[in-house]
GUDREN-875890 format. One record per residue (C-alpha): x, y, z; residue in three letters. Coordinates in steps of 0.05 Angstrom, whole numbers, plus 5000, padded with zeros to 4 digits. Layout:
BEGIN
<c1 = X, c2 = Y, c3 = Z, res = ALA>
...
***
This chain:
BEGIN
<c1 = 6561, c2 = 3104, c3 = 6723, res = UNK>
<c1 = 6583, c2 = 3031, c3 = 6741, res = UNK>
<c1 = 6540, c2 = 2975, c3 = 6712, res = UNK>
<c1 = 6529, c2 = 2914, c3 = 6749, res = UNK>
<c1 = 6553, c2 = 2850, c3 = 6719, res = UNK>
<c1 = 6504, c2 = 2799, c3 = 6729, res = UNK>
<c1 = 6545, c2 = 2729, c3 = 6738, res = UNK>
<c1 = 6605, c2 = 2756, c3 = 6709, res = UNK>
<c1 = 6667, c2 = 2786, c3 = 6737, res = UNK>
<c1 = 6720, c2 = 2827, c3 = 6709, res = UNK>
<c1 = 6791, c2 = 2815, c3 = 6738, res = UNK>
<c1 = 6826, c2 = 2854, c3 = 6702, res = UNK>
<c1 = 6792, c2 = 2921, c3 = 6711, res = UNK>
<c1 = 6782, c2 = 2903, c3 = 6780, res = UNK>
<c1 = 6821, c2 = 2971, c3 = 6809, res = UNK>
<c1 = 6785, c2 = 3014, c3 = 6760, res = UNK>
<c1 = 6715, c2 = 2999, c3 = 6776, res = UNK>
<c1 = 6740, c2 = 3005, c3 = 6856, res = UNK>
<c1 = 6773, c2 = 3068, c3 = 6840, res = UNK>
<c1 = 6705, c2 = 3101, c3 = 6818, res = UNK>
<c1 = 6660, c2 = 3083, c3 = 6870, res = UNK>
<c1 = 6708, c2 = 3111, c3 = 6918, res = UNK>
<c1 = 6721, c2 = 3176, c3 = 6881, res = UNK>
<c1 = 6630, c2 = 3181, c3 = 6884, res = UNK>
<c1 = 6634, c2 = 3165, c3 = 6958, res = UNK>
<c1 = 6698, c2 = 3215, c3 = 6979, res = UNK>
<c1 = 6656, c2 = 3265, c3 = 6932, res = UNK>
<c1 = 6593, c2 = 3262, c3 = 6977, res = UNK>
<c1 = 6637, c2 = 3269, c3 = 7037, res = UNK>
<c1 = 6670, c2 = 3331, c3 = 7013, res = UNK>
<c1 = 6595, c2 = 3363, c3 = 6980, res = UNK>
<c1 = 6572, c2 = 3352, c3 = 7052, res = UNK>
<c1 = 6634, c2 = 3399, c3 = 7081, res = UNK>
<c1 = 6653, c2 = 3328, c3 = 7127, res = UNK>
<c1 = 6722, c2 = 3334, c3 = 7152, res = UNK>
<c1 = 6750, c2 = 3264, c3 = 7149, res = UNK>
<c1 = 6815, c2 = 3229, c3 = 7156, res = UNK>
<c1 = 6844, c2 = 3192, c3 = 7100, res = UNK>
<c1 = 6808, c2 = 3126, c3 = 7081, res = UNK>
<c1 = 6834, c2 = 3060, c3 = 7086, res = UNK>
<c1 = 6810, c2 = 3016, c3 = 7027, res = UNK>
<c1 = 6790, c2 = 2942, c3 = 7039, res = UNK>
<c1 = 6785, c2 = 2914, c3 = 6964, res = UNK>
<c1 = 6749, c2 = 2847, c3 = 6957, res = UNK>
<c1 = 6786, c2 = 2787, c3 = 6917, res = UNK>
<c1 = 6763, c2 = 2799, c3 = 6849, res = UNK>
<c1 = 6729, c2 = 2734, c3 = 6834, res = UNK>
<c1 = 6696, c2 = 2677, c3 = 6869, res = UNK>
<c1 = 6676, c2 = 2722, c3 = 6942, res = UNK>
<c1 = 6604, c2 = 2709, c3 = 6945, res = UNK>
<c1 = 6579, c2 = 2652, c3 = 7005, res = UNK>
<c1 = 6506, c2 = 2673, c3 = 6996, res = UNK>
<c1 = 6463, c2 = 2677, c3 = 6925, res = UNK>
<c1 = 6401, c2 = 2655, c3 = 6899, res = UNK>
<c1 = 6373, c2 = 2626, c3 = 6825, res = UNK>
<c1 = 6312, c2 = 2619, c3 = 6799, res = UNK>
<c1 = 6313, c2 = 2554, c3 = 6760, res = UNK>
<c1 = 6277, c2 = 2543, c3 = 6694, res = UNK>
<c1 = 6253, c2 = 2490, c3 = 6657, res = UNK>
<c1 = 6254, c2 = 2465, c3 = 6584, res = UNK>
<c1 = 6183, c2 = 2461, c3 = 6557, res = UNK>
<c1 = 6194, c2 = 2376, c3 = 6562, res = UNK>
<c1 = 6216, c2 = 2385, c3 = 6641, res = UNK>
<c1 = 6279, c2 = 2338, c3 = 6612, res = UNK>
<c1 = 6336, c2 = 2404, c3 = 6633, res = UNK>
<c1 = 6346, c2 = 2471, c3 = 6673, res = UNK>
<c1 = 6381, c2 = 2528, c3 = 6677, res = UNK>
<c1 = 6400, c2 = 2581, c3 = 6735, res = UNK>
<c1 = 6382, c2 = 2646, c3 = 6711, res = UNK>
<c1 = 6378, c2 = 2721, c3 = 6743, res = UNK>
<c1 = 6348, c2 = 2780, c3 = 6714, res = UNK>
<c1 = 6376, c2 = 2842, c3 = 6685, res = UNK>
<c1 = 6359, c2 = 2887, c3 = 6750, res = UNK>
<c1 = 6295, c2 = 2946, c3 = 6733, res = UNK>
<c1 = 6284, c2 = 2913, c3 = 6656, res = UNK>
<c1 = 6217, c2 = 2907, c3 = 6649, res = UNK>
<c1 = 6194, c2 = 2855, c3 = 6616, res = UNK>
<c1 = 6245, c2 = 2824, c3 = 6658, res = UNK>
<c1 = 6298, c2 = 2799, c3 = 6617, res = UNK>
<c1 = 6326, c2 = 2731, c3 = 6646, res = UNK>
<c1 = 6411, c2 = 2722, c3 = 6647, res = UNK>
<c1 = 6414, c2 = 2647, c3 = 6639, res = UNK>
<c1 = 6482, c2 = 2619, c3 = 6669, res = UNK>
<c1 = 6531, c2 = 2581, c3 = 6650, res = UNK>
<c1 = 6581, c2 = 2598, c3 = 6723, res = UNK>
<c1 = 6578, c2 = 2643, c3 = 6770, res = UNK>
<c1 = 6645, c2 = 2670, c3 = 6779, res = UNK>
<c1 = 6613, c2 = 2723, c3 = 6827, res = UNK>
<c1 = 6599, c2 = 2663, c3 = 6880, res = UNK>
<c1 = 6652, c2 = 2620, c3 = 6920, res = UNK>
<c1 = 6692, c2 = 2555, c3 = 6880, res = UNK>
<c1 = 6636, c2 = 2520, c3 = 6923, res = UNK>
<c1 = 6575, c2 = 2534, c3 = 6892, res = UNK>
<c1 = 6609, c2 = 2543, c3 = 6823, res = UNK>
<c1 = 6630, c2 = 2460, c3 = 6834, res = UNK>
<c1 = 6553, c2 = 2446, c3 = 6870, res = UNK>
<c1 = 6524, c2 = 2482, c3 = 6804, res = UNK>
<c1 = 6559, c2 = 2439, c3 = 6759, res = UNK>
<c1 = 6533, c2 = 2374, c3 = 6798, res = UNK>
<c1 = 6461, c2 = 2393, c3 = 6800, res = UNK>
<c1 = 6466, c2 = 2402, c3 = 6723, res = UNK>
<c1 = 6494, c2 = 2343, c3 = 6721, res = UNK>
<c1 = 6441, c2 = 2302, c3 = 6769, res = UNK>
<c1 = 6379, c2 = 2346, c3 = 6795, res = UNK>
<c1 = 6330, c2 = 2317, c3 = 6737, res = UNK>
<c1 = 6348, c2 = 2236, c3 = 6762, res = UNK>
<c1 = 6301, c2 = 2259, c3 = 6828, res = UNK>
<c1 = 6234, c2 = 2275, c3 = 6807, res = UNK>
<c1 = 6207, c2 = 2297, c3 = 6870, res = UNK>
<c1 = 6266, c2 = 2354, c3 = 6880, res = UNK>
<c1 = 6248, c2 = 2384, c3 = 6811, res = UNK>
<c1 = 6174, c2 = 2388, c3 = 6804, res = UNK>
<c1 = 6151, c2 = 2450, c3 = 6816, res = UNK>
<c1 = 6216, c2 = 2474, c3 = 6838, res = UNK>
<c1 = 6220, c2 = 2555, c3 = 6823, res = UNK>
<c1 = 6287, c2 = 2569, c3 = 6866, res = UNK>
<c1 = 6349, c2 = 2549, c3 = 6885, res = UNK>
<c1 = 6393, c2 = 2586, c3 = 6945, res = UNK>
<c1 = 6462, c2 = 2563, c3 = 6953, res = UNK>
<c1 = 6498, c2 = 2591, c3 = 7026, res = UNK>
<c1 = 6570, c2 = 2569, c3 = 7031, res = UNK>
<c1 = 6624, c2 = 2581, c3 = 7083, res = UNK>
<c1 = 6702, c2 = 2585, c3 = 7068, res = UNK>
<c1 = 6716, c2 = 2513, c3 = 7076, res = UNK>
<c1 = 6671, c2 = 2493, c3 = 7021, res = UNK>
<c1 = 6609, c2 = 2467, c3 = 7058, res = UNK>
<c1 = 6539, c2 = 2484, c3 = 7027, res = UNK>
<c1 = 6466, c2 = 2491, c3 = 7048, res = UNK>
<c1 = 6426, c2 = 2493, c3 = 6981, res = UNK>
<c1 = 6348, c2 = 2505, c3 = 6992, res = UNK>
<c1 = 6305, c2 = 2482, c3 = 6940, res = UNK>
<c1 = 6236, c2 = 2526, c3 = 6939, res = UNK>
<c1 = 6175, c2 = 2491, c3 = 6911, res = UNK>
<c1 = 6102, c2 = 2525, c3 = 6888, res = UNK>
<c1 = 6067, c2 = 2456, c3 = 6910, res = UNK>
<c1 = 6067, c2 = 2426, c3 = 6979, res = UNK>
<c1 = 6136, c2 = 2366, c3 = 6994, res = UNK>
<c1 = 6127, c2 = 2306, c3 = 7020, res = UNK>
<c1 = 6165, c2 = 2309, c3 = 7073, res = UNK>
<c1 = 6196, c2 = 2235, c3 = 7058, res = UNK>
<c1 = 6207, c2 = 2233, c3 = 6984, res = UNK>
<c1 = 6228, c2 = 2298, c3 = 6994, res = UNK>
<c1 = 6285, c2 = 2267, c3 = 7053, res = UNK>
<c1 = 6300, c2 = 2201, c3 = 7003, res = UNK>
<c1 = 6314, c2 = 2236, c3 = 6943, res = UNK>
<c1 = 6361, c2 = 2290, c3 = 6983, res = UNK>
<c1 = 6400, c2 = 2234, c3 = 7017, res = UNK>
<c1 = 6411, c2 = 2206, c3 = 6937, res = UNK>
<c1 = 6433, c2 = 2271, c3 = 6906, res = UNK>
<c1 = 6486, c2 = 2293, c3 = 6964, res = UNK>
<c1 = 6524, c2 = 2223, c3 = 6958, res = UNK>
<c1 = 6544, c2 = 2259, c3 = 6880, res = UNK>
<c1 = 6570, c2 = 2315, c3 = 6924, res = UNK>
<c1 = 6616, c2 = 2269, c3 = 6964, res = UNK>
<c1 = 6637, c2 = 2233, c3 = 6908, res = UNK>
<c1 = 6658, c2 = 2309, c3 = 6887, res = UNK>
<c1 = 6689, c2 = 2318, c3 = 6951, res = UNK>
<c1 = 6637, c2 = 2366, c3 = 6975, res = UNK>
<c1 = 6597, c2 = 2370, c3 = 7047, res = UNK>
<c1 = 6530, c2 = 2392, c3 = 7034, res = UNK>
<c1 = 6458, c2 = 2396, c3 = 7065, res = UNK>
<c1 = 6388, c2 = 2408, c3 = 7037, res = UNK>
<c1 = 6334, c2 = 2446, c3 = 7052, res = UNK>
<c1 = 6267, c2 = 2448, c3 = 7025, res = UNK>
<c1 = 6218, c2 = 2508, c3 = 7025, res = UNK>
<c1 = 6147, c2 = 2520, c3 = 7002, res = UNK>
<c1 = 6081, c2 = 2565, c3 = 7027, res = UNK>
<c1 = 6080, c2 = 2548, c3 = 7105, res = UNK>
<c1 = 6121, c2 = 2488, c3 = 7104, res = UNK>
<c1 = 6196, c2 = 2481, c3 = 7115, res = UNK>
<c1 = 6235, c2 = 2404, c3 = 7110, res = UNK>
<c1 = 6299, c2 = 2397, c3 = 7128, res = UNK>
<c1 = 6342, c2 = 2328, c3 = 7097, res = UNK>
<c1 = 6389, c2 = 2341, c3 = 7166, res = UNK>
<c1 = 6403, c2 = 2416, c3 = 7181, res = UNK>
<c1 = 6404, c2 = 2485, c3 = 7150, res = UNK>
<c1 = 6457, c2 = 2512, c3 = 7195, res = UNK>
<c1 = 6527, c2 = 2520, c3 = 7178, res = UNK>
<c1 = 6587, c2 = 2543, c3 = 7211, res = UNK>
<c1 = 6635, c2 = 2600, c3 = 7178, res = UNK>
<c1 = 6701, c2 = 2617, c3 = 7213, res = UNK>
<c1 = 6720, c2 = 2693, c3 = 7223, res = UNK>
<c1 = 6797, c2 = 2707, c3 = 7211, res = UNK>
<c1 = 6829, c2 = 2767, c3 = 7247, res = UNK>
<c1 = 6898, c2 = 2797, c3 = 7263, res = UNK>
<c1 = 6893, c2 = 2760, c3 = 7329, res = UNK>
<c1 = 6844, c2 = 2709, c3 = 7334, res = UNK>
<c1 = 6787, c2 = 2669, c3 = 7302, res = UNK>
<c1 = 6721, c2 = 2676, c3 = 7320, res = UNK>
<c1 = 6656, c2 = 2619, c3 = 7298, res = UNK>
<c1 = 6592, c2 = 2636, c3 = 7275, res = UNK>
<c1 = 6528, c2 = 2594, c3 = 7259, res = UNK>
<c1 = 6494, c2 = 2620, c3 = 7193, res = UNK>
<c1 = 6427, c2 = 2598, c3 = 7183, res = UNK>
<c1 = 6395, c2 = 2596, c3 = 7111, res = UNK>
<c1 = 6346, c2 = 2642, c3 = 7095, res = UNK>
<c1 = 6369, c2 = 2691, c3 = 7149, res = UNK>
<c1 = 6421, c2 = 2751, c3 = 7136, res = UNK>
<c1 = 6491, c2 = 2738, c3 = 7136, res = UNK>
<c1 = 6544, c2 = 2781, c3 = 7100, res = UNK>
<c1 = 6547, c2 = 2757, c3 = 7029, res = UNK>
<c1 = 6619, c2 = 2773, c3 = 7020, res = UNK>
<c1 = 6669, c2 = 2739, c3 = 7070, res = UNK>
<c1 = 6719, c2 = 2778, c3 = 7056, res = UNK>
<c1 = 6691, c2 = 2850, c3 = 7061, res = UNK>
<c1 = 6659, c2 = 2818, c3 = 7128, res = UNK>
<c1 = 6721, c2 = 2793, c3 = 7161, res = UNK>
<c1 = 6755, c2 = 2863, c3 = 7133, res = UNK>
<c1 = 6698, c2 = 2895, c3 = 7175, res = UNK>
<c1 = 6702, c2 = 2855, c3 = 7234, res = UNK>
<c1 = 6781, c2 = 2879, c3 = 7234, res = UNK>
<c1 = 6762, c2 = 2943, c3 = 7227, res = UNK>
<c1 = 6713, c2 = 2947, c3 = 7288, res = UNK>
<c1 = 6757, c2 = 2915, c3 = 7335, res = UNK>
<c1 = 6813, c2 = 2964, c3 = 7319, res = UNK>
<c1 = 6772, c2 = 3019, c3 = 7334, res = UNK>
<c1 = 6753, c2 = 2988, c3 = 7401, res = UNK>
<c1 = 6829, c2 = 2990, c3 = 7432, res = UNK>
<c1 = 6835, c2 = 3008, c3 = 7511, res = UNK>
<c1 = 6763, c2 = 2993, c3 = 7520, res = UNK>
<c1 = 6773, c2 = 2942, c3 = 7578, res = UNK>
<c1 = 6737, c2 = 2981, c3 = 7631, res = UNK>
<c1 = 6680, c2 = 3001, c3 = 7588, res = UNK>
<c1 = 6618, c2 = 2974, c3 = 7555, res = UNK>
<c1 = 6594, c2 = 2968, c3 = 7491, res = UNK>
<c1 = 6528, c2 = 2969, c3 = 7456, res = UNK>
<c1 = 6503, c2 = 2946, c3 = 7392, res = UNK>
<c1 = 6433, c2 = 2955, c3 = 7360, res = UNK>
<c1 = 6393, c2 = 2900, c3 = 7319, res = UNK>
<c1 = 6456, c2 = 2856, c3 = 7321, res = UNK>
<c1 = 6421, c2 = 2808, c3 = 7285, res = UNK>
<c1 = 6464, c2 = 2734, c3 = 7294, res = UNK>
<c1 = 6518, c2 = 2769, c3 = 7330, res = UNK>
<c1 = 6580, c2 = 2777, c3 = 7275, res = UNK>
<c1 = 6605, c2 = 2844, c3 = 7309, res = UNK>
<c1 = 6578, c2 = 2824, c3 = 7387, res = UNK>
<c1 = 6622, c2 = 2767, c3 = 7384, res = UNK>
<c1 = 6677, c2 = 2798, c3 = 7349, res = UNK>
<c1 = 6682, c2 = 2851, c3 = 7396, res = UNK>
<c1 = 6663, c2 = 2827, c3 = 7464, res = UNK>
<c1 = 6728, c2 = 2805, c3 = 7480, res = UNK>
<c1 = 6751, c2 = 2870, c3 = 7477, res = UNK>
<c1 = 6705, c2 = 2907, c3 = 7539, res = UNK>
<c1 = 6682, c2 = 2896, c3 = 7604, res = UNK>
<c1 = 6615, c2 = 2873, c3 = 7587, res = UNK>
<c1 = 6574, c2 = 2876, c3 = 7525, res = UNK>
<c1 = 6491, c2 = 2887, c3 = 7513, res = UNK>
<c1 = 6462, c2 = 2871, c3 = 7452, res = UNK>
<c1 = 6401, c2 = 2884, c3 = 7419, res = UNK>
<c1 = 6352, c2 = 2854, c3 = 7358, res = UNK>
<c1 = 6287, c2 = 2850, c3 = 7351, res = UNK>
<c1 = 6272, c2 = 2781, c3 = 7312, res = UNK>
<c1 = 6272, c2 = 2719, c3 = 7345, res = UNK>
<c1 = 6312, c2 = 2674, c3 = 7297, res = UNK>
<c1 = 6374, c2 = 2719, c3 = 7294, res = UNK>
<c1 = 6367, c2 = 2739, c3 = 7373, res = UNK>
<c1 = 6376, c2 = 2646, c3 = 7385, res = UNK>
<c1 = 6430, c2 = 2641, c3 = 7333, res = UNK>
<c1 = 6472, c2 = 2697, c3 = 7359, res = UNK>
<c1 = 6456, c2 = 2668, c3 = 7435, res = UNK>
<c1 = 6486, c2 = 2602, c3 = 7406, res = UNK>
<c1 = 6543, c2 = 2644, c3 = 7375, res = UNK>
<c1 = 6559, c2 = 2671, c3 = 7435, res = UNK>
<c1 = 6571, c2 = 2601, c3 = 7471, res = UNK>
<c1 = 6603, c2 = 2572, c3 = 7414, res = UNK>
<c1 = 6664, c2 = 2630, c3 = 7426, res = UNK>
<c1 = 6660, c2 = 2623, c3 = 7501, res = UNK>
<c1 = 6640, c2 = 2691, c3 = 7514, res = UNK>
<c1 = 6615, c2 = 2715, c3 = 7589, res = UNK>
<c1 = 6605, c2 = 2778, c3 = 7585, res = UNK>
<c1 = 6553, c2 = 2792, c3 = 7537, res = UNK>
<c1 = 6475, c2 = 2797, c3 = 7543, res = UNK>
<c1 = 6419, c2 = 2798, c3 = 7489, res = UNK>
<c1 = 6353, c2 = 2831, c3 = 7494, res = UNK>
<c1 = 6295, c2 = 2834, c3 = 7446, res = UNK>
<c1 = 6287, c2 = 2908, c3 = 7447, res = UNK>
<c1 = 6283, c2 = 2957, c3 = 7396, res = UNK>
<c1 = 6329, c2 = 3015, c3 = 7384, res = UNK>
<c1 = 6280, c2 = 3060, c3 = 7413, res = UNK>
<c1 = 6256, c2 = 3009, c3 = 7479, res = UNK>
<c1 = 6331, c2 = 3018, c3 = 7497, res = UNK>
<c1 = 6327, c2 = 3093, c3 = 7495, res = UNK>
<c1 = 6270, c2 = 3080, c3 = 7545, res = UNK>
<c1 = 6300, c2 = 3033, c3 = 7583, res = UNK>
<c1 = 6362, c2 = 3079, c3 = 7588, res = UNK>
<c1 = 6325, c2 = 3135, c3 = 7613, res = UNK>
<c1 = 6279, c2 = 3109, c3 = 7654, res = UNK>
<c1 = 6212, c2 = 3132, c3 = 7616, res = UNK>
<c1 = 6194, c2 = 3060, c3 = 7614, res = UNK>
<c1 = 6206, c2 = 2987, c3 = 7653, res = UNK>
<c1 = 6211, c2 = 2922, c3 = 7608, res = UNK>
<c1 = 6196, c2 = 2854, c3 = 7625, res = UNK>
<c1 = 6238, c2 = 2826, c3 = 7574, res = UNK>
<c1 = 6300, c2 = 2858, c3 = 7615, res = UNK>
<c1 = 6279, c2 = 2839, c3 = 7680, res = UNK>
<c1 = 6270, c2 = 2756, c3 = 7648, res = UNK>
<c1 = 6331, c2 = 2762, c3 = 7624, res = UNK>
<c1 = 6360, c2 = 2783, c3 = 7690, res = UNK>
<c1 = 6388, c2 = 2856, c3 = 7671, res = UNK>
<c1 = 6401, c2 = 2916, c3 = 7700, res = UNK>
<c1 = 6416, c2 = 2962, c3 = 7637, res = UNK>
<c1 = 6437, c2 = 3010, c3 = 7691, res = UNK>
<c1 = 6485, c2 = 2967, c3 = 7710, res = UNK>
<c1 = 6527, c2 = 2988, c3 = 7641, res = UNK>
<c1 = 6575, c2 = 3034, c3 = 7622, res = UNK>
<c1 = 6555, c2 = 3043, c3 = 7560, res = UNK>
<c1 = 6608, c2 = 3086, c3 = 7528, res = UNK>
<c1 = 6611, c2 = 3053, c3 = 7456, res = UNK>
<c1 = 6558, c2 = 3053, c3 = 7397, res = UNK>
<c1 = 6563, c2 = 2994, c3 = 7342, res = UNK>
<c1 = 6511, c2 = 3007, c3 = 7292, res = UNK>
<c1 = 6495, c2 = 2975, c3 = 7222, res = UNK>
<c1 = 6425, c2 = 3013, c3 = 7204, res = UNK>
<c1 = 6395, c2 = 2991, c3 = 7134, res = UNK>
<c1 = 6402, c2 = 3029, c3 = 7073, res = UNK>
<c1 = 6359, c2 = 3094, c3 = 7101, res = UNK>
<c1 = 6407, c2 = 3104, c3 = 7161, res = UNK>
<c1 = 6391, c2 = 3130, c3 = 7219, res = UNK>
<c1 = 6339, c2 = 3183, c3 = 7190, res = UNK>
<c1 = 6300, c2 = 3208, c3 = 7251, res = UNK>
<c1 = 6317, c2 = 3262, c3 = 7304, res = UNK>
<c1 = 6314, c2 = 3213, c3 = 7348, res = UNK>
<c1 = 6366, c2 = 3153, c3 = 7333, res = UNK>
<c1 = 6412, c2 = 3206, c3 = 7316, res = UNK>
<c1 = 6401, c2 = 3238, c3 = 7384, res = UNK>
<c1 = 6408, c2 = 3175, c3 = 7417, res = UNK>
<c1 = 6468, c2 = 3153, c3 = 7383, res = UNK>
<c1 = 6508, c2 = 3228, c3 = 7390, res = UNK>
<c1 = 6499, c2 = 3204, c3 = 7476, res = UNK>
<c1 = 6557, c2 = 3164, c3 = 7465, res = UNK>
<c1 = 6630, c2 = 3179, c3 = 7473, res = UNK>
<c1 = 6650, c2 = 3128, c3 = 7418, res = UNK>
<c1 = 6606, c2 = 3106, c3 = 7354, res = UNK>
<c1 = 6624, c2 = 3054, c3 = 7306, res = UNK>
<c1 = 6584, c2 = 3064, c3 = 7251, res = UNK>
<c1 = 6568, c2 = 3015, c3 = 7187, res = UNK>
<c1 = 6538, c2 = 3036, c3 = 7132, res = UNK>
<c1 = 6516, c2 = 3012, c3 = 7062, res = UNK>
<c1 = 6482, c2 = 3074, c3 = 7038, res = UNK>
<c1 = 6533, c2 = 3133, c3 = 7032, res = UNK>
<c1 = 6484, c2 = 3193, c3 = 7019, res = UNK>
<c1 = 6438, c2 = 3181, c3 = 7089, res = UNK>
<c1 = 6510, c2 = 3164, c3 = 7116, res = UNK>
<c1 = 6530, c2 = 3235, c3 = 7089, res = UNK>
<c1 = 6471, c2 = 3260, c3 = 7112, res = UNK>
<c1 = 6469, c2 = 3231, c3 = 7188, res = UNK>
<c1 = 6548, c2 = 3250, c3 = 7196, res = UNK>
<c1 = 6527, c2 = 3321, c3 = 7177, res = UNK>
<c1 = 6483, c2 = 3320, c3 = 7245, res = UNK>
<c1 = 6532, c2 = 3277, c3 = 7280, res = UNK>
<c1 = 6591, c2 = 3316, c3 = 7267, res = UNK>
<c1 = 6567, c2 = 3371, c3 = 7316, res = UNK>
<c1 = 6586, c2 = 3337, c3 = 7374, res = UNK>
<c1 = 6630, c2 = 3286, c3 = 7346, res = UNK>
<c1 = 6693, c2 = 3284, c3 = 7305, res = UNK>
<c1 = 6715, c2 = 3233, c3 = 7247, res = UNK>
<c1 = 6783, c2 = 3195, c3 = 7270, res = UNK>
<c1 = 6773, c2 = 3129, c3 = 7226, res = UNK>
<c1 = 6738, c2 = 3120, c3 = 7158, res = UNK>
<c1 = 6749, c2 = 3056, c3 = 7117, res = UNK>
<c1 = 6709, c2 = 3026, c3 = 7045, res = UNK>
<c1 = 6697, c2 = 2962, c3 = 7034, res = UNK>
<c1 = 6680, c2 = 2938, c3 = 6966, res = UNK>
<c1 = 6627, c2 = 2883, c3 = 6997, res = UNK>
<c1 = 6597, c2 = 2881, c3 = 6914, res = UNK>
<c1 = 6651, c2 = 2882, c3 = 6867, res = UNK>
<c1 = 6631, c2 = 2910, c3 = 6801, res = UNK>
<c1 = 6562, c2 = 2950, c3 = 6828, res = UNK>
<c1 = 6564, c2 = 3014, c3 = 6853, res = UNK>
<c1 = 6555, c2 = 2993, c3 = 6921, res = UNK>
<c1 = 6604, c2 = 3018, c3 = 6967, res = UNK>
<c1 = 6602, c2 = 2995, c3 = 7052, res = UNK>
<c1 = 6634, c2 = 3047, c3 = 7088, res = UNK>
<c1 = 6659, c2 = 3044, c3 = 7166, res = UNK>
<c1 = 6668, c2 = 3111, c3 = 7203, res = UNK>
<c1 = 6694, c2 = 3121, c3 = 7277, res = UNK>
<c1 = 6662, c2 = 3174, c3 = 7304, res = UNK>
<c1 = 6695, c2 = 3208, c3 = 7372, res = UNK>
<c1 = 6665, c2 = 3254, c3 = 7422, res = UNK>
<c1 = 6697, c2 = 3320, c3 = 7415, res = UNK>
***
């Protein structure tokens, strides 16, 4: 069984701890009588591929020092990791650690109080670091003292914004947005990540994914694609180039406006967003029931060929009769999953009317037994 290292990497056995999560996943494919293809393996650098983590800060008893700590996952008491680095996250927020050691306690307003501290990177080396407080901020002490601690991050060289959080109330010293670049064979694509909202903690693994999708999409130019709770858009702006036209759906209302802003920061014309739920679009597609939100947003879901499925369900897949009805309609599915026994499990159903022709791993959490897996799924 794989341990996971908290703040800690190991380089050097890097293959080995790979190796074994992919042996446990090919395993459950084969215990599940799944005829698959051979898998393609997307390995993750081996240090420094985070973008995305979070710390909870603690104090000395004379509020004169900190440290960022974790806990040791199910230990109970909890036992707290104090650390040092964080060779798990990007050079960024190893460099911005090292500078709020360095400066935090000068700004009394930023530490009182202060519980948390979430650090969201992109490749370049630009940060958003939220600060979250158990006491209400003054909004302009709060602004002051941010403006004084990000001039030791230029003097470092680094671009960085902050954010501050507490019950009901969020302050922002200029933005928490920042913008990541996608890299693929062909192109690059631009996303806004906001913090506190899901983006893939791993760049690598994501842009590895991304890849992956779009080569399962080839001589799709006549046809349309869907994709369900799309959240900011990654894989709807990824692939949209690829179709005729593109609907996507999600459900919450800060993901559906920064993947709307994602999709005019790449230029793309062909794609629509809706706020529907997987199962509203089953109704929508059938007829059994008329939405509002459609009809405001000026479209005709009948006006779709809707021959390809991009899903990313959480950890519990698709689960019901239902969604895995719904997703066996369509002639292509592009499935990504981070939970490879319900994967197992919903491929066992699917497999009845549809046949494996891809399957890829991608190690998104070096040294856990997490494992994401893609899967192209084909009508036979």
């Amino acid at each position: 069984m794989l341990k996971t290292l908290i703040g800690t990497t190991d380089p050097q056995n890097y293959n080995q701890y790979l190796n074994e999560k992919i042996d446990s996943v090919v395993n459950l494919f084969k215990k599940n009588n799944l005829d698959f293809p051979a898998p393609e393996v997307f390995a993750s650098p081996a240090e420094y591929y985070r973008m995305r983590t979070e710390f909870c800060v603690f104090f000395n008893k004379d509020h004169t020092d900190f440290e960022f700590c974790m806990f040791v996952p199910k230990s109970k008491p909890k036992q707290r990791i104090e650390l040092k680095t964080f060779p798990v996250g990007s050079k960024a927020i190893n460099q911005a650690m090292t500078i709020l050691k360095q400066n935090l306690m000068k700004y009394d307003e930023l530490t009182i109080k202060l519980f948390e501290a979430d650090f969201l990177a992109n490749q370049k080396g630009e940060l958003i670091i939220s600060f979250n407080y158990h006491k209400k901020i003054d909004e302009n002490k709060f602004k002051e003292e941010a403006y004084l601690l990000r001039k030791h991050f230029i003097d470092e060289g680094l671009s960085v914004n902050f954010v501050g959080r507490a019950k009901k109330q969020t302050v922002l010293a200029d933005t928490d947005t920042i913008l990541e670049t996608i890299k693929t064979k062909d192109r690059d694509f631009y996303l806004y990540q906001v913090e506190g909202n899901f983006s893939q903690p791993n760049i690598y693994a994501c842009q590895n994914m991304v890849q992956f999708a779009r080569d399962c999409c080839s001589n799709c130019k006549d046809e349309d694609l869907i994709e369900l709770y799309c959240g900011s858009g990654t894989f709807t702006v990824c692939l949209a180039d690829l179709f005729r036209k593109v609907f996507s759906t999600e459900v919450s209302r800060v993901p559906t406006l920064t993947a709307i802003k994602n999709i005019e920061k790449n230029n793309i014309t062909n794609t629509r967003i809706a706020r529907l739920s997987a199962v509203e679009v089953a109704q929508a597609l059938e007829g059994t029931r008329e939405f509002k939100r459609l009809k405001l947003a000026d479209i005709d879901i009948h006006d779709y060929n809707l021959t390809t499925l991009l899903i990313d369900p959480p950890r519990s897949g698709l689960e019901f009769k239902e969604a895995l009805d719904f997703t066996a309609r369509f002639n292509r599915v592009i499935y990504i999953s981070c939970g490879p026994t319900s994967l197992c499990s919903d491929l066992a159903y699917l497999s009845k009317t549809h046949n494996i022709k891809k399957l890829a791993f991608f190690d998104q959490f070096p040294y856990t037994e997490h494992l994401e897996t893609g899967v192209l799924l084909e009508k036979k």
